[in-house]
N, C-alpha and C positions, 0 to 999 in steps of 0.2 A: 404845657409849654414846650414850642419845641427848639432845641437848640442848634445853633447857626455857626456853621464851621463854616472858616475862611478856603475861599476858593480857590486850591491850588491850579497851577498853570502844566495840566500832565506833560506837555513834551518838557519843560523846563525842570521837571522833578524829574522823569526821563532820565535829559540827559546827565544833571547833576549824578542820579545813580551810578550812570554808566563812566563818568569818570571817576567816581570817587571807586566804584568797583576796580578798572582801568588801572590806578594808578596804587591799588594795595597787592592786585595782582603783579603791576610790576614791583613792587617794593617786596612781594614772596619772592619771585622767579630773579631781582639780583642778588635776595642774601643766600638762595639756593645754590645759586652758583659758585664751581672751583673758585678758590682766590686768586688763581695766575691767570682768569678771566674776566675775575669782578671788574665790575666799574664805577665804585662809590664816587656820589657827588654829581655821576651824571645821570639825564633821564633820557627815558627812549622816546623818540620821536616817532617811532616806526616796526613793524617789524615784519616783515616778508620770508614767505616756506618756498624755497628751493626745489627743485627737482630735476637733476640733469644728471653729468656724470663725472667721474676725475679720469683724466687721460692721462694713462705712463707709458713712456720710452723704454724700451731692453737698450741698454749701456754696459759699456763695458769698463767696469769698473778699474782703478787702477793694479791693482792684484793680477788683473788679468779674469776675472769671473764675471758673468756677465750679472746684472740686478733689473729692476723695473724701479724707474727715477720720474719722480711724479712731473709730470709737465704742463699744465692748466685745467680748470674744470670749463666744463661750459653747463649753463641751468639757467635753465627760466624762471623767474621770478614771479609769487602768486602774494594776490592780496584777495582774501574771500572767495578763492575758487576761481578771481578772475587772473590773466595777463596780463603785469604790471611794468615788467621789464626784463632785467637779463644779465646773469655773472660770466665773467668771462677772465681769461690771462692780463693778468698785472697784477694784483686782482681788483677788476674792476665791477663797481654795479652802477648800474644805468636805470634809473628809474623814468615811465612813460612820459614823465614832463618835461625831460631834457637834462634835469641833473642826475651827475654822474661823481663817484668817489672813488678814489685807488686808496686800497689799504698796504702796510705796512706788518708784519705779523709782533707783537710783543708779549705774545701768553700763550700758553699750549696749556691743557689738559685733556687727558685721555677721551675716548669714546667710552658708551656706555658698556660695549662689547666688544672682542679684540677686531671684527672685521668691520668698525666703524672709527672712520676718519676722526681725529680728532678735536675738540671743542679748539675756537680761539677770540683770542683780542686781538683785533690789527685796528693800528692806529692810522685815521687817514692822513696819507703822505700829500694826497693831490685833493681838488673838486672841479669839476667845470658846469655850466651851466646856473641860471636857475630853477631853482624849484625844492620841493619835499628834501632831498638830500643834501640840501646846499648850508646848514646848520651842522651837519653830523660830523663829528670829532673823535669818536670810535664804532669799530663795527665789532658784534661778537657774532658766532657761526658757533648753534648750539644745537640739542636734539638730534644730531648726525646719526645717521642708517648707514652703512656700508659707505660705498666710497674708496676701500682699503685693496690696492693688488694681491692676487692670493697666489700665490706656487710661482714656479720658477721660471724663467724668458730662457727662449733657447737660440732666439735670433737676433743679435742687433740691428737694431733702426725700425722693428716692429712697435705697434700701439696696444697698449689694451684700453678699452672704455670700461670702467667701473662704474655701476650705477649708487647714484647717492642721492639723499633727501638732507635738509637740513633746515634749520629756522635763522634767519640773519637778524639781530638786532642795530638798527641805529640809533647811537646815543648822543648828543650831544654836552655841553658841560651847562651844569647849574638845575 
């Protein structure tokens, strides 16, 4: 006798996998995270790897000394190897379908290493557009690679470009 198993529907057990994979990987990767980054109660809608750089100004500090004073990143934004969109001064990201979020900074934690920028929460201030980012309520900027100015400005009103990599999460609430 031979017996007769029910016919599952492979893309549909598929995709059930891939979210139920999906969403315990995100439920590791938010309890992983600093607490003056967490984002309990909300889920990621997203998450896009960075690749660009942070631009500092040499200033002259009030003392009279001169520093390097961080002034925008610019990075293009990757989803699977492809070009998605693009971070830029406010801090804004613009995703290819038109929406666009400015964040807000509310949480700092360190880099894994002292010449990596550090982890954060910025809460979004603005949105325009629809599309993919038109739900998101927080962004986190995790996994940072350098990014950080190193040694001393000798000149004011000069730039340095620092190269940096980063993972951007967007979360919304619920």
């Amino acid at each position: 006798m031979t017996e007769h198993l029910p016919v599952l529907f492979p893309k549909s057990t598929a995709l059930a996998s891939f979210l139920l994979a999906a969403s315990l990987v995100n439920a590791t990767a938010q309890k992983a995270l600093p607490e003056a980054i967490a984002a309990p109660g909300e889920t990621a809608v997203l998450t896009l790897h960075a690749e660009g750089a942070q631009i500092y100004e040499c200033k002259t500090a009030a003392d009279g000394t001169l520093a390097w004073v961080f002034r925008e990143p610019i990075a293009t934004l990757f989803l699977d190897g492809k070009t998605v969109g693009r971070h830029y001064a406010g801090p804004n990201w613009e995703y290819s379908d038109g929406s666009a979020v400015v964040g807000q900074i509310v949480g700092t934690a360190p880099g894994q290493v002292a010449v990596d920028i550090p982890w954060l929460k910025l809460a979004v201030a603005s949105r325009r557009g629809n599309g993919v980012l038109s739900p998101v309520t927080t962004v986190q900027r995790i996994n940072t690679v350098g990014g950080k100015a190193n040694g001393a400005c000798y000149k004011a009103g000069t730039y340095e470009s620092v190269p940096y990599s980063a993972d951007y999460v967007f979360l919304r609430k619920g």
